[in-house]
C-alpha positions in Angstrom: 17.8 2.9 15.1 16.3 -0.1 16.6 15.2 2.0 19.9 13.6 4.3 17.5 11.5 1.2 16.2 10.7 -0.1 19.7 9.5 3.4 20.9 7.6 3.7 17.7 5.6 0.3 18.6 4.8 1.0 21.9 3.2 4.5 20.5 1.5 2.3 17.6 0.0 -0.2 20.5 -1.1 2.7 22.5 -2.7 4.7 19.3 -5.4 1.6 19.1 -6.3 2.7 22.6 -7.1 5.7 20.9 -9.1 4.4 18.0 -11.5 2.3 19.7 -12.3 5.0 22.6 -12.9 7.2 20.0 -15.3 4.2 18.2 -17.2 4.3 21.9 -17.8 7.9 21.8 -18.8 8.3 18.3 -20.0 5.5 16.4 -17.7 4.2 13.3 -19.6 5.7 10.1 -18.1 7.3 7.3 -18.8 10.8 8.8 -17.0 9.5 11.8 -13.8 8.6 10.5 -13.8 12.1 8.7 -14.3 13.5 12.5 -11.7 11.0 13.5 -9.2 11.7 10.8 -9.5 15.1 10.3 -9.0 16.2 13.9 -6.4 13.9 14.7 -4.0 14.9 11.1 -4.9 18.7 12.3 -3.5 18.5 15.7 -0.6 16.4 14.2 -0.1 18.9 11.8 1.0 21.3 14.3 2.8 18.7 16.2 5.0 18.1 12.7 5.5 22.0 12.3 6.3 22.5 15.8 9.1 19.4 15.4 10.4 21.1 12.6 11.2 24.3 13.8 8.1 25.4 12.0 9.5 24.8 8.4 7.8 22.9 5.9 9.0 21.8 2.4 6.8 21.0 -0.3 7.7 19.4 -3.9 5.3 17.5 -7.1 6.9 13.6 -5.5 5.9 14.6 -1.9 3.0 16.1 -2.5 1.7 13.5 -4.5 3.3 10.5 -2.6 1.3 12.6 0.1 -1.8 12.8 -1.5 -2.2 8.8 -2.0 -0.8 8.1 1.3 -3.8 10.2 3.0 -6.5 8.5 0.8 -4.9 5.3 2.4 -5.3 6.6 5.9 -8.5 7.8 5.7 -9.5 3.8 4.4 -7.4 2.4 7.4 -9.1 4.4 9.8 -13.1 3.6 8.5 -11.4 -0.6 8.0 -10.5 0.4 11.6 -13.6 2.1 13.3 -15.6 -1.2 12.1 -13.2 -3.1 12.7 -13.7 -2.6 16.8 -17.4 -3.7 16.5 -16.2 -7.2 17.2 -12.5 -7.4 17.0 -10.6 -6.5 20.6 -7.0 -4.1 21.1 -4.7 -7.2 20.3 -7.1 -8.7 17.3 -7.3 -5.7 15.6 -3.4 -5.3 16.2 -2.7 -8.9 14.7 -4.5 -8.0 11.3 -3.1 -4.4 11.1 0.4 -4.8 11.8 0.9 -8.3 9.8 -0.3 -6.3 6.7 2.4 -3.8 7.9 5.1 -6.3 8.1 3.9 -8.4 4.7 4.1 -5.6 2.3 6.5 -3.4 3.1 9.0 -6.7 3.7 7.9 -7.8 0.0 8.8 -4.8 -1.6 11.8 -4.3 0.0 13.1 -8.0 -1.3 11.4 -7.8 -4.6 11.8 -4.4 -5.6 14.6 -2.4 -4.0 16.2 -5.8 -3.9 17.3 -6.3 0.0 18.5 -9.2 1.0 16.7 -12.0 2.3 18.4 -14.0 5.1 17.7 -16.5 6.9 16.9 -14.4 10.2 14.6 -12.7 8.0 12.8 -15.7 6.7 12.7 -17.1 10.3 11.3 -14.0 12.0 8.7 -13.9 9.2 7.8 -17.6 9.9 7.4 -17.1 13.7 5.2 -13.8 13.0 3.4 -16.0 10.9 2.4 -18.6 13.0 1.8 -16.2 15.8 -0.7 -14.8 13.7 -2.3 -18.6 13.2 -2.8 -18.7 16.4 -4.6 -15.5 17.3 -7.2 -16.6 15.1 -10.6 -18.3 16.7 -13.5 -19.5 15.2 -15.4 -16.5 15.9 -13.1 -14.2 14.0 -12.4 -15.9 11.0 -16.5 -16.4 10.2 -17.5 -13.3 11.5 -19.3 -10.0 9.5 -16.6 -7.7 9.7 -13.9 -10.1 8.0 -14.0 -7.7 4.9 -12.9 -4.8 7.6 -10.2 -7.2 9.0 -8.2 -7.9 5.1 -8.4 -4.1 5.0 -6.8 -3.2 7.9 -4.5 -5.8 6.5 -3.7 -4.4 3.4 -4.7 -0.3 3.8 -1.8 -0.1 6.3 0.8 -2.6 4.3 0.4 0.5 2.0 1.4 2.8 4.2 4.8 1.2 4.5 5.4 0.6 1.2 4.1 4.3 0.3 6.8 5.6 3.0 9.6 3.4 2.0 8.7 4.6 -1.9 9.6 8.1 -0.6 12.7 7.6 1.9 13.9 5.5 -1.1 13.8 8.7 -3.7 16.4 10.8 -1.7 17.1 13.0 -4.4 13.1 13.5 -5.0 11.9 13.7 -0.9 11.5 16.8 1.3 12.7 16.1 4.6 10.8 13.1 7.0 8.5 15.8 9.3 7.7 18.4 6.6 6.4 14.7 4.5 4.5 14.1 7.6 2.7 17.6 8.2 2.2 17.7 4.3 0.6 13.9 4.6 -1.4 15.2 7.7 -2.8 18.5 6.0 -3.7 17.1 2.9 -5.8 14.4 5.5 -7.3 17.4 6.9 -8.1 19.3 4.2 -10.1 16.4 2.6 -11.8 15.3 5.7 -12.9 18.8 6.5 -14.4 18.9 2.3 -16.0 16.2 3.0 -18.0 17.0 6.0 -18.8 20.6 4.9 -20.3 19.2 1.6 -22.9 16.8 3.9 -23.5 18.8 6.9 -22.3 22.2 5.7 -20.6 23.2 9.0 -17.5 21.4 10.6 -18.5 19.4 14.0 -16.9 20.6 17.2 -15.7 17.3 19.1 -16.7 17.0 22.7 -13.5 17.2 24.9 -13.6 13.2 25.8 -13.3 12.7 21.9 -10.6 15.8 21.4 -8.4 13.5 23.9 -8.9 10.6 21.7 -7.7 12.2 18.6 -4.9 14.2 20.2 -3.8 10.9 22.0 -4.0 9.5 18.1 -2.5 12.5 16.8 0.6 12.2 19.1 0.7 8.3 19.3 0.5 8.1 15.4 2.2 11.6 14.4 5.4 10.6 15.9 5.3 7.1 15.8 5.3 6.9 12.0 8.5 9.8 12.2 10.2 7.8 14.3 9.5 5.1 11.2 10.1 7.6 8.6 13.6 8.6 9.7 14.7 4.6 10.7 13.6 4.2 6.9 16.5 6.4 5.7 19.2 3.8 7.4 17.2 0.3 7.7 15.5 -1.5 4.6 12.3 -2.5 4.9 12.7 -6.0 5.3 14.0 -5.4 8.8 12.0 -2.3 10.1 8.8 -3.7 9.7 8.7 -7.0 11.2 10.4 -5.5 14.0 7.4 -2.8 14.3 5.3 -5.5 13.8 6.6 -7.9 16.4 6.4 -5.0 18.8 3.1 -4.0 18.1 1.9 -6.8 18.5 3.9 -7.7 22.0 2.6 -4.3 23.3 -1.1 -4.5 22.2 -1.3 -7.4 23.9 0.3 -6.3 27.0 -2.3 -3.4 27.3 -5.3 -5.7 26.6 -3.8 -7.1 29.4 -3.3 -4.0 32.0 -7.1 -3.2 30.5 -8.5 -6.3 31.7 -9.6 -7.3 28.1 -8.7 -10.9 29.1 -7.1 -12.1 25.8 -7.4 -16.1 25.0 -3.9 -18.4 25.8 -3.2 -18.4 21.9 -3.1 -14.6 21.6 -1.0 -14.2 24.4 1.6 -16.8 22.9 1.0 -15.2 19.7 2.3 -12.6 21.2 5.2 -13.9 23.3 6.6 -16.2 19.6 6.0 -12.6 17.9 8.2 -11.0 20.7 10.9 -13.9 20.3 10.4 -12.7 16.3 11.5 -9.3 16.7 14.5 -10.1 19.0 15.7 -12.7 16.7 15.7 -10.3 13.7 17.6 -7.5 15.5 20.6 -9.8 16.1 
């Protein structure tokens, strides 16, 4: 299971890539992130379906676990779009994937009552001070700090939403039809929205198609990957082990990109690295 994690961080890291191209193209409005979010939950759709064999299960707990979970999204991804204005690959990682440790790992201890070990509290400690030190004056006053602290919480909900549903196993559909039904009911309310403003769907250009398939595929089967780790691991360990990896990746590509990350982040990343191993042992 822990493979499945690492291969779902490295597709989380690489789905940013995908965000802020997309960001470039297209601007980050609210009729962007429907563009943005629509396409990418359509094509993942299909990806879901074709994973499954083409069958798709539907119930009331799904459906409406679903339902939330996509309004969630669709704030993660505007929190996100802004959030690129002044906040690079491995910033934007820090504030998105420490909500998606935090959450998640609280619920898990609090309320489906995990235990909390000393490994646990360590690796938490270490991802916490690796965050400290990713911070800079420039990013804790700056505009978008509102866009930052929702990034931070929008996708701690998405964990706890998913563990909520692995958790129910009498009262869940199966891990990919969940996912098509999450990314349908995305599309479905993205593409409402833009035919009540513009009264005709856009047509992406095929740069931004390859952004949101590259997010569609990236995100589609990264959060499976999650989904079906969910059903053996509590959440106290998956997520700060997708968070410590995130987090190790995103820097790594800000490096490969040239983004030229400051010392801090790149230790930030290193002690949140060391995090994830410690926990996995």
């Amino acid at each position: 299971m822990y493979a499945l994690l690492v291969a779902a961080a490295l597709l989380f890291a690489l789905q940013f890539f995908s965000n802020q191209q997309f960001r470039t193209l297209h601007g980050d409005g609210t009729e962007s992130t429907a563009i943005f979010a629509g396409y990418s939950h359509g094509v993942s759709f299909f990806i879901m379906l074709i994973i499954n064999g083409f069958k798709l299960e539907i119930n009331w707990f799904s459906l409406l676990i679903a339902v939330i979970y996509s309004v969630v999204v669709l704030g993660y991804n505007y929190a996100g779009l802004k959030s690129f204005a002044t906040a690079n690959l491995s910033v934007f990682s820090i504030f998105a994937m420490l909500g998606g440790m935090l959450l998640p790992f609280a619920y898990g201890v609090i309320f489906c009552k995990e235990d909390f070990t000393l490994a646990k509290a360590a690796c938490v400690l270490l991802i916490g001070i690796a965050t400290a030190l990713s911070f800079e004056k420039s990013e804790k006053k700056g505009k978008n700090l509102k866009y930052y602290l929702s990034v931070f919480v929008l996708n701690g909900m998405v964990g706890v939403l998913s563990k909520i549903h692995q958790s129910n196993t009498a009262l869940a559909v199966d891990s990919q039809s969940f996912m098509a039904t999450i990314n349908a009911v995305t599309f479905i309310l993205c593409a409402a929205y833009l035919l009540a403003k513009n009264k005709k769907l856009y047509l992406p250009t095929l740069k931004e198609f390859g952004c949101v398939s590259g997010q569609a595929l990236c995100n589609g089967i990264g959060n499976l990957l999650c989904l079906i780790a969910l059903t053996s691991l509590p959440a106290s360990v998956q997520f700060p082990i997708t968070t410590g990896g995130v987090m190790f990746f995103s820097t790594a590509i800000s490096l490969i990109r040239r983004e030229k990350p400051s010392k801090r982040t790149i230790i930030a990343a290193a002690i949140a690295f060391a995090a994830t191993v410690l926990i996995m042992f």
